[in-house]
C-alpha positions, 0 to 999 in steps of 0.5 A: 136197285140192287147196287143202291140196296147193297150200299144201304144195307151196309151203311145200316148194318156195318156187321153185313161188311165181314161177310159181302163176299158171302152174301154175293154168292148168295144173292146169285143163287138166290136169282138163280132158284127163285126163277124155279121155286118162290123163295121171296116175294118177286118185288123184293128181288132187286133189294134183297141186300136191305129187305132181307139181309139187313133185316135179318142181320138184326136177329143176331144182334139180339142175342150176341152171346148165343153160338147155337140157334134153331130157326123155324120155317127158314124158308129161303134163310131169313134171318136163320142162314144170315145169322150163320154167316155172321157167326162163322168162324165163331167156335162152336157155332152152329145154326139148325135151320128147319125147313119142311119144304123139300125144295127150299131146303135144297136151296138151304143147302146150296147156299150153305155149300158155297158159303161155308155157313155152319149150319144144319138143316132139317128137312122136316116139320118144326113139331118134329125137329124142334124138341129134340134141340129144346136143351141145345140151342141158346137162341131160336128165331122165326121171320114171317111164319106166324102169329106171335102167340103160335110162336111162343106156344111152338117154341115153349120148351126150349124157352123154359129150357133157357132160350131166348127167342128173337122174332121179326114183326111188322106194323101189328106187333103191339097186337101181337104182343098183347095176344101173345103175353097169357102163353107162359111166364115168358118176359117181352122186349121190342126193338126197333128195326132199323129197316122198317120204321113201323116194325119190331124185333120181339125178344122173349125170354124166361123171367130169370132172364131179366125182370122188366119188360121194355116197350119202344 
């Protein structure tokens, strides 16, 4: 299915096709690790062109003017490593991934080595590596860690610093949403994922942002 997967991502995500040279390199490493640690879900291997990089290629195009990111629990670097491949070569771009696992950022930097992606990664919990980059990043991201209202309350101070912040969710987003929007005088759009009909990228922002809140 993999064949199948790559042509679909490309034809959804036209940007993936400036860096499918990178993101083979990727694919082999991640083939490689996952048969020593769980980086994805098994069953998501043979399409990991359309469930993982085309979804996370979605993240960076929420935020095209942002150069410096921090994704949270990166895991095996979705969306956080993908977002640094399509900003290479952009100058001053850099994407801080934090990742508390030992092992997965290991992985993180294996990839990174042989992709050349601009990134630096924090082998640390998110309470401790994320103030410090409160007033450097422009955009923060996060992809199957937690409850929306946990995400906004973990990523407060930066977005009162003036971040935006894009997260991916799945078919509870209007749930979400709703629980979501008592934490802070932060703004919400939703949009659409074009890989999974039912899910939404959530954009959160401070009010001076914009000053509506748009709803798909």
């Amino acid at each position: 299915m993999s064949g199948a997967s790559r042509a679909a991502a490309l034809e959804l995500v036209p940007a993936l096709r400036k860096i499918e040279g990178e993101l083979s390199v990727y694919e082999q490493l991640l083939q490689r690790w996952q048969a020593k640690i769980n980086l994805v879900a098994p069953n998501t291997l043979g399409d990991v062109w359309l469930r993982h990089f085309a979804d996370s290629a979605q993240v960076a195009e929420c935020a095209p003017e942002a150069r410096i990111w921090a994704d949270i629990g990166s895991g095996a670097g979705f969306p956080g490593l993908v977002t640094a491949l399509l900003r290479k070569g952009v100058d001053g771009a850099l994407v801080h991934l934090i990742e508390s696992d030992q092992r997965k950022a290991a992985f993180l930097r294996a990839v990174s080595r042989e992709t050349g992606a601009p990134v630096e990664i924090h082998a640390e919990r998110i309470e401790k590596a994320l103030p410090p980059l409160a007033g450097k990043v422009e955009a923060i991201s996060a992809r199957a860690l937690a409850p929306l209202a946990r995400l906004v309350e973990m990523t407060r101070e930066p977005l009162e610093n003036g971040a935006k912040a894009v997260f991916l969710k799945g078919e509870e987003w209007r749930d979400e949403l709703t629980a979501a929007q008592p934490v802070g005088n932060f703004t919400y759009e939703t949009v659409q994922s074009r890989t999974h009909k039912r899910a939404r990228l959530i954009v959160v922002h401070s009010p001076s942002e914009a000053d509506f809140v748009r709803r798909k």
